[in-house]
C-alpha positions as CSV (number, residue, x, y, z in Angstrom):
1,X,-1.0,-48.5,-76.2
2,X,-3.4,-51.6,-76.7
3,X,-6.5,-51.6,-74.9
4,X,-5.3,-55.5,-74.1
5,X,-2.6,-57.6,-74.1
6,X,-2.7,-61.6,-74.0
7,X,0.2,-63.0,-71.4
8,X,-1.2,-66.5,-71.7
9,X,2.2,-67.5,-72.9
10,X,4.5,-65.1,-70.5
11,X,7.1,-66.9,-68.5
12,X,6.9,-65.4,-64.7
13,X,10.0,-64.6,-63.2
14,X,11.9,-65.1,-66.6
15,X,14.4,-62.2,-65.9
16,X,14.7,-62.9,-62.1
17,X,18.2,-63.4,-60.3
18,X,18.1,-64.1,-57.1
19,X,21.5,-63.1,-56.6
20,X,21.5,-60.1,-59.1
21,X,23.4,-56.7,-57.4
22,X,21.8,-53.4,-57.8
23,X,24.4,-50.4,-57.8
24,X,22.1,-47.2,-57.2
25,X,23.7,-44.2,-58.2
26,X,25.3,-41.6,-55.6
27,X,24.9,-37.5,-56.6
28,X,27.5,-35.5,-55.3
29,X,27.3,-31.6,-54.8
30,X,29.4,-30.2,-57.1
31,X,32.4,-29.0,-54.0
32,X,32.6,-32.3,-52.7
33,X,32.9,-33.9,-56.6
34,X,34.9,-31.2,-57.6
35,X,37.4,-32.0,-54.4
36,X,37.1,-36.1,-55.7
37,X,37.7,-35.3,-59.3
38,X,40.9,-33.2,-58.1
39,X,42.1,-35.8,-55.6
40,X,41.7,-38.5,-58.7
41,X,43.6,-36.3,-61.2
42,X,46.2,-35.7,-58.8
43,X,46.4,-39.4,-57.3
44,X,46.1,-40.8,-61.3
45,X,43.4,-43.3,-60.2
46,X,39.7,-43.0,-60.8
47,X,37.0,-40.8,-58.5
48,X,35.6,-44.4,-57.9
49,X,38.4,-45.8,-55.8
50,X,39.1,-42.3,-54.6
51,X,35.1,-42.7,-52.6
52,X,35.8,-46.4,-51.9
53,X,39.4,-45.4,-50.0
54,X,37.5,-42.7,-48.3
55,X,34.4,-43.9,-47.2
56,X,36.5,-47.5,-46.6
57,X,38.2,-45.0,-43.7
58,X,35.4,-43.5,-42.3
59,X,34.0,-46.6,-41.9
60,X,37.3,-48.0,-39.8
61,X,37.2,-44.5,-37.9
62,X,33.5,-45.3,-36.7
63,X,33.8,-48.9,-36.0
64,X,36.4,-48.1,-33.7
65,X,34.3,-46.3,-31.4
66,X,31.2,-48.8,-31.4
């Protein structure tokens, strides 16, 4: 590393989006992504959607009672 570095000419903000998304990821234990990765394989869609659906219907499930 350099003892200094010269930003007179950096550009503040320069990779800034103000609308910019940030998907974190989500770590499973291994029963409950073993269960998704079976569900996927046995639906022939993706572990993705297979979350999505299921968290999409807990969701409902909870709203319902608020």
């Amino acid at each position: 590393m350099k003892k200094e570095y010269d930003f007179s000419n950096a550009v503040r903000g320069k990779f800034y989006r103000k609308d910019a998304q940030l998907n974190l990821p989500i770590y499973l234990d291994k029963d409950i992504a073993d269960f998704i990765h079976k569900v996927a394989a046995q639906k022939k869609i993706d572990s993705q959607t297979v979350v999505n659906k299921m968290l999409r219907g807990n969701k409902e499930i909870i709203q319902a009672f608020q």
